[in-house]
C-alpha positions in Angstrom: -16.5 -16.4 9.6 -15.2 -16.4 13.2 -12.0 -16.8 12.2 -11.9 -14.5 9.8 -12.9 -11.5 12.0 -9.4 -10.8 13.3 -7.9 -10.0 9.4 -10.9 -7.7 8.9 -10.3 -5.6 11.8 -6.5 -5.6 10.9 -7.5 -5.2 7.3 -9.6 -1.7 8.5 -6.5 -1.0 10.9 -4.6 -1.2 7.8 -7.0 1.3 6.0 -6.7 4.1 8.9 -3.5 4.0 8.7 -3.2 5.0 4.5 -4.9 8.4 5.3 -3.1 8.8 8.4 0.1 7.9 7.0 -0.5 10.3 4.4 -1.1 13.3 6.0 1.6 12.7 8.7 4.1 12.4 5.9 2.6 15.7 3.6 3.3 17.9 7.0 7.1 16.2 7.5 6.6 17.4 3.8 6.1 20.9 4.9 9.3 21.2 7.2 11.7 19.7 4.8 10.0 21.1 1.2 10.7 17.8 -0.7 8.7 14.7 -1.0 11.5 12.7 -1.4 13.6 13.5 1.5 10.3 13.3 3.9 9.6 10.0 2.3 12.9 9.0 3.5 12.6 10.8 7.4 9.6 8.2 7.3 11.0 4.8 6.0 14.1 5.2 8.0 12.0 5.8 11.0 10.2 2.6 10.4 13.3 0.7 9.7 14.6 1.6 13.2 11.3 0.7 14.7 10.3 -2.8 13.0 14.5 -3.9 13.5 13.6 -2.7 17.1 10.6 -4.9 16.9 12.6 -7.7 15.5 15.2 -7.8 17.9 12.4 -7.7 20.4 10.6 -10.7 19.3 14.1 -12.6 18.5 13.0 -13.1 15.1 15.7 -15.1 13.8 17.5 -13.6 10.2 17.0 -16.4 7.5 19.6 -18.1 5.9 21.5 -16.4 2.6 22.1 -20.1 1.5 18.5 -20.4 0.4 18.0 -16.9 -1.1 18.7 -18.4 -4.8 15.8 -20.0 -4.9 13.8 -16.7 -4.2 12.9 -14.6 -7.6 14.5 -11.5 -8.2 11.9 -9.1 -7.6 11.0 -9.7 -4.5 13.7 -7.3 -3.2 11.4 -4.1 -5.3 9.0 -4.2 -2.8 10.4 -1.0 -0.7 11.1 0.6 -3.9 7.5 0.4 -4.6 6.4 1.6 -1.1 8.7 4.3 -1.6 7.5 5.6 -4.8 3.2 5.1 -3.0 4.9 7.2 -0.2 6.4 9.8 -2.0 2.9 9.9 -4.2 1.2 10.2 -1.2 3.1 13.4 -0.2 2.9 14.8 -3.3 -1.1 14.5 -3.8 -2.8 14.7 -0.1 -2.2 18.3 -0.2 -3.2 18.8 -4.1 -6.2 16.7 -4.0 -7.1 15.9 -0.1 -7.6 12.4 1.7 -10.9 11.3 -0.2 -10.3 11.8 -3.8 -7.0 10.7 -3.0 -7.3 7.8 -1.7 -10.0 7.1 -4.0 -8.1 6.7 -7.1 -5.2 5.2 -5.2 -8.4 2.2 -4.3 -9.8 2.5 -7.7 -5.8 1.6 -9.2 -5.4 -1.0 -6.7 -8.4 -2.7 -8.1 -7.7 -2.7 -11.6 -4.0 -4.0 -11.0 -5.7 -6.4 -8.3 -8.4 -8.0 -11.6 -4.9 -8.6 -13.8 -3.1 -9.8 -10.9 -5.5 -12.6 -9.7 -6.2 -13.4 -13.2 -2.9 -14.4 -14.2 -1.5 -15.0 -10.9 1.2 -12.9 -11.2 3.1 -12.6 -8.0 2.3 -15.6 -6.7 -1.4 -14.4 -6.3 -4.4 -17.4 -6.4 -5.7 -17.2 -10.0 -9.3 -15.9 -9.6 -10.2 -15.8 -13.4 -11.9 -11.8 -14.2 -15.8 -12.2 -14.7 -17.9 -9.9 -15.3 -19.3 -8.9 -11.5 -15.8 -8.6 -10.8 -15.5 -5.8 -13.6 -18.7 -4.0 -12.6 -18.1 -4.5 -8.9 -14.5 -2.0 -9.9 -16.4 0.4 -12.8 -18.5 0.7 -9.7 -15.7 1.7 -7.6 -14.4 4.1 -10.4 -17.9 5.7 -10.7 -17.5 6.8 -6.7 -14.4 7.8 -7.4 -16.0 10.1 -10.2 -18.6 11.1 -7.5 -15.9 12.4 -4.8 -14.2 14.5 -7.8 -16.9 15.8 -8.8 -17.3 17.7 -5.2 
């Protein structure tokens, strides 16, 4: 458990940082009136800062040779932070950090059930059981609660 202490911490790091994120990026929202473009302000921001980083560390760029072996996809990743982003923008103001990232939680763990269960991209199969189920209708009946306010 000792061990596993350090990835919890970063784990809650990593969960400050989605409401934080969020309303950071709904007020660059405010000065440029468009989700998309704000979205954009913030990825490129980061780009400079982890190729900063990077070059920092020396991080070495990996060979193109062995890219064929990779799968396709892998290069949608961005795309998909980009669309979380620009949702993000679009719904902190509408709906406030709570609610918000409520449902954003309570999607993440219905994806996360068909994910492990097939294994689909490249997850550890962790067949669905029941206490898994209830353990996310749980999650969706919170996220009914916080609405309900």
């Amino acid at each position: 458990m000792t061990s596993n202490i350090s990835y919890i911490i970063l784990a809650l790091l990593a969960g400050v940082c989605l409401p934080t994120q969020a309303g950071i990026n709904a007020r660059l929202d405010l000065w440029t009136r468009a989700p998309v473009l704000a979205t954009t302000i913030s990825f490129a921001v980061g780009t400079v800062g982890l190729a900063l980083y990077a070059l920092l560390l020396r991080i070495p760029i990996p060979s193109v040779a062995g890219l064929s072996v990779h799968p396709w996809w892998m290069w949608t990743g961005g795309l998909v932070g980009a669309f979380f982003v620009v949702a993000t923008v679009i719904l902190v103001p509408k709906l406030g950090a709570t609610p918000m990232l409520a449902l954003i939680v309570a999607g993440q763990m219905f994806v996360s059930l068909v994910f492990d269960h097939y294994g689909l991209l490249g997850y550890q199969v962790q067949q669905i059981n029941s206490l898994r189920i209830i353990g996310v209708f749980l999650l969706v009946g919170g996220v009914v609660l916080i609405l309900k306010n």
